[in-house]
N, C-alpha and C positions, 0 to 999 in steps of 0.2 A: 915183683921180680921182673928178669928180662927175658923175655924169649926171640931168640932168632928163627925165622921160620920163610922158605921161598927168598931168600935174599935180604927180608924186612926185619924190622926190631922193633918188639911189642912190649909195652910195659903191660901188665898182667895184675889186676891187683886182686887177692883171694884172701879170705876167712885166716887165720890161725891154724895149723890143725887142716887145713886141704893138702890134696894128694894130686901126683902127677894126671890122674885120670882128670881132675881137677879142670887142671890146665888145658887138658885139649876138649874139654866140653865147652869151655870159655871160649875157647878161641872158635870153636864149632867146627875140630878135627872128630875124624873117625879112630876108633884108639887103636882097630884092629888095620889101621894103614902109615898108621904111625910110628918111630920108634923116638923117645928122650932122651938124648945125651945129658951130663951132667959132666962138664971139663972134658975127659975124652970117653968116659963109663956110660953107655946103656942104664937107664932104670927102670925097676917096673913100675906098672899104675898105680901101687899101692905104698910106694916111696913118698914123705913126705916129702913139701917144697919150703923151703925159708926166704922168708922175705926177704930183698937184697939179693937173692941169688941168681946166675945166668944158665938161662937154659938153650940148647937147642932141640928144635923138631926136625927131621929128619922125611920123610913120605919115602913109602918104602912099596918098592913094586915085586911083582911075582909074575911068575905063570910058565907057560912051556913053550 
């Protein structure tokens, strides 16, 4: 799969059967600073991903 993530394009290759939590451990994101688009949809970490598919990563900030 493709992940866009900070401006770059990653290919991503994973197991069968991996899940988006997957993909930011590969990539060596924090899942709790992150959010996955999928076309324009949010997904959660327990979504799976298919192979061929484009993703993007998002980093998502907080605070007061």
């Amino acid at each position: 799969m493709t992940v866009e993530h900070r401006g770059s394009t990653t290919v991503v290759l994973l197991p069968e059967g991996s899940r988006v939590a997957d993909v930011l451990v590969r990539m060596k994101l924090l899942a709790d600073a992150h959010i996955v688009i999928r076309g324009k949809t949010p997904v959660p970490l327990n979504a799976e991903v298919m192979d061929g598919e484009r993703l993007k990563v998002l980093r998502v900030a907080s605070g007061g």
